[in-house]
C-alpha positions as CSV (number, residue, x, y, z in Angstrom):
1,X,27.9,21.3,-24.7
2,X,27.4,19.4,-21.6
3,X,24.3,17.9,-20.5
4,X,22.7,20.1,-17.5
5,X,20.8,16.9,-16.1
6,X,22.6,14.1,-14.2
7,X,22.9,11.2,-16.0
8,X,22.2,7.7,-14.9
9,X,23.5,4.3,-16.5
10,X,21.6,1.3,-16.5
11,X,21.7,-2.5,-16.9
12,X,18.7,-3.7,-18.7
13,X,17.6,-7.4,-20.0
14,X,17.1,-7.4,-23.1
15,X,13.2,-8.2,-23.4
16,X,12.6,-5.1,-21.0
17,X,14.9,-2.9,-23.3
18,X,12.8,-4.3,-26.0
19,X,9.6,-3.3,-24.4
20,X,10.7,0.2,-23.5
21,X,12.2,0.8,-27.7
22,X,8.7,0.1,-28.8
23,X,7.4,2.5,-26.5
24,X,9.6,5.4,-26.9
25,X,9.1,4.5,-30.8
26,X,5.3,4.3,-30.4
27,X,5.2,7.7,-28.6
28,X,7.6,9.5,-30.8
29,X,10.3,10.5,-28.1
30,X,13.7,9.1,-26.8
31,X,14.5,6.1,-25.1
32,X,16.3,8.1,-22.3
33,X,12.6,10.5,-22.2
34,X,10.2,7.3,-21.9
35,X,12.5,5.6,-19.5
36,X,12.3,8.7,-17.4
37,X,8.9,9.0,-17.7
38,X,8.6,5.6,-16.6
39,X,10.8,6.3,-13.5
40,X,8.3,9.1,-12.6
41,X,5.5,6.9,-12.7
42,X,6.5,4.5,-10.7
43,X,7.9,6.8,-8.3
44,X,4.0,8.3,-8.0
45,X,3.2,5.0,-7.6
46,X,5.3,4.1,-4.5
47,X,3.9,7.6,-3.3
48,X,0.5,7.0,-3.7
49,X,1.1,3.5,-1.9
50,X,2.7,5.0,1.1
51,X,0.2,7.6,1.6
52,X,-2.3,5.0,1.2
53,X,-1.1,3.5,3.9
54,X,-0.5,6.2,6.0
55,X,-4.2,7.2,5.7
56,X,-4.7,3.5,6.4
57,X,-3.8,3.4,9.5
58,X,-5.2,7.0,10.6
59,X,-8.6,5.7,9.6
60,X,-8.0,2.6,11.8
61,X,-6.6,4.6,15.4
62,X,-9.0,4.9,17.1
63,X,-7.6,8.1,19.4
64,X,-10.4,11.3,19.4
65,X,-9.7,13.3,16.4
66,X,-10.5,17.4,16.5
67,X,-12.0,18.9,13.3
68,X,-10.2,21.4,10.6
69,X,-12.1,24.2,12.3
70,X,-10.9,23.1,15.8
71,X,-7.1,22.6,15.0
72,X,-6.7,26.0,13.3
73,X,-8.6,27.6,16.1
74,X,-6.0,25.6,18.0
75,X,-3.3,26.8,16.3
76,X,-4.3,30.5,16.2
């Protein structure tokens, strides 16, 4: 039976390979499920780094700002 998912082929050097057997082993699942897990971290990473600085530079513009109460009134 064919796999549902969509696949994705990598080139690894060999020390990071190494690294990533010893955690899949440590943690009792695949090497495909901890490199995925991996990717999913390091995807919330990048998230949480661009939302960082999006809220960044919010916190720096200095334009007037309305309150939550005020922009759903608005909206209403």
């Amino acid at each position: 039976m064919p796999a549902t998912n969509p696949r994705l082929n990598m080139v690894l050097e060999k020390p990071l390979y190494q690294i990533i057997v010893k955690m899949a082993r440590k943690g009792g699942v695949s090497i495909s499920a901890k490199a995925r897990d991996l990717l999913l971290q390091a995807i919330e990473l990048e998230e949480d780094a661009m939302f960082t600085s999006i809220v960044s530079s919010r916190l720096t513009d200095k334009r007037a700002s309305i309150s939550h109460e005020a922009m759903w009134a608005h909206l209403k």
